[in-house]
C-alpha positions as CSV (number, residue, x, y, z in Angstrom):
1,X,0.0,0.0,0.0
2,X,1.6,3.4,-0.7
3,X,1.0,6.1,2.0
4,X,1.9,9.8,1.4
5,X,2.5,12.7,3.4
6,X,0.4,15.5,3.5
7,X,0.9,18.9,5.6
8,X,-2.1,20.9,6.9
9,X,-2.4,23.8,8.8
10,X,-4.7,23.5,12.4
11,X,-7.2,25.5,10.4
12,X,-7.0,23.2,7.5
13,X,-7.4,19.8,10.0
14,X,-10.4,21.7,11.5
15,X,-12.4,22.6,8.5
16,X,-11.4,19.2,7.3
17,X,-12.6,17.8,11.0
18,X,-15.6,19.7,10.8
19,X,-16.7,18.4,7.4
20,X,-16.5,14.7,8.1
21,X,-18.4,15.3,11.2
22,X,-21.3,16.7,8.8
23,X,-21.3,13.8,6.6
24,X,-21.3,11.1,9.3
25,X,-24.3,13.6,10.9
26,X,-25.8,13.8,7.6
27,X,-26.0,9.8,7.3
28,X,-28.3,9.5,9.6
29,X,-31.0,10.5,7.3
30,X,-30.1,8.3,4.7
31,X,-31.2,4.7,3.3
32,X,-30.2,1.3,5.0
33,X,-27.9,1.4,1.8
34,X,-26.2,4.4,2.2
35,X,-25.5,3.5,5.8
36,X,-23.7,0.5,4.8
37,X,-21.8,2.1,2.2
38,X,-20.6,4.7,4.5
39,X,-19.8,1.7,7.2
40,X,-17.5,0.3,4.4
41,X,-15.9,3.5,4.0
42,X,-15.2,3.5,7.7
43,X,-13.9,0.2,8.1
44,X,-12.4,0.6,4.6
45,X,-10.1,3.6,5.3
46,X,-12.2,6.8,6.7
47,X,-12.2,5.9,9.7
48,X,-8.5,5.2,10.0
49,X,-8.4,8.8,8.5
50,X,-10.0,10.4,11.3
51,X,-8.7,8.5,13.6
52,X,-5.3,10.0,12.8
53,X,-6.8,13.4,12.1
54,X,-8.3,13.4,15.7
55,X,-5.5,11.7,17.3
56,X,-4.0,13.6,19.9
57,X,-7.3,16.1,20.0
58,X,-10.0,16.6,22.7
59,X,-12.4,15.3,20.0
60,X,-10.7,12.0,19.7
61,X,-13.9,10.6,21.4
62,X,-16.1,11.1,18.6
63,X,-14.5,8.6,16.5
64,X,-14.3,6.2,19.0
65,X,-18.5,7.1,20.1
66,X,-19.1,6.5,16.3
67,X,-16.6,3.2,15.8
68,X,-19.1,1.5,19.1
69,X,-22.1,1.9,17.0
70,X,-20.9,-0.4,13.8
């Protein structure tokens, strides 16, 4: 698997933060499909994602609250 490096400011990371935060919010409206698509992308490399994006943040416990409910 090839991995790259990418630099972001704090302001970046939030905005980034706060827009993965809307989508999982938003998915709560969806279809039983949807869901499940966005549970693959979870387990399928988004979650890891903001895992590492909250890592080390106060809002760390997010993730984990929304990794409990798959």
């Amino acid at each position: 698997m090839d991995s790259i490096q990418i630099y972001l400011t704090s302001k970046e990371r939030d905005v980034l933060l706060d827009v993965l935060n809307d989508y999982l919010d938003l998915s709560s409206g969806w279809s039983i499909e949807a869901n499940e698509q966005l549970t693959d992308k979870m387990n399928n490399g988004l979650g890891k994602v903001m895992f590492k994006l909250y890592k080390g943040l106060n809002g760390e416990d997010c993730y984990k609250e929304y990794n409990n409910k798959i």
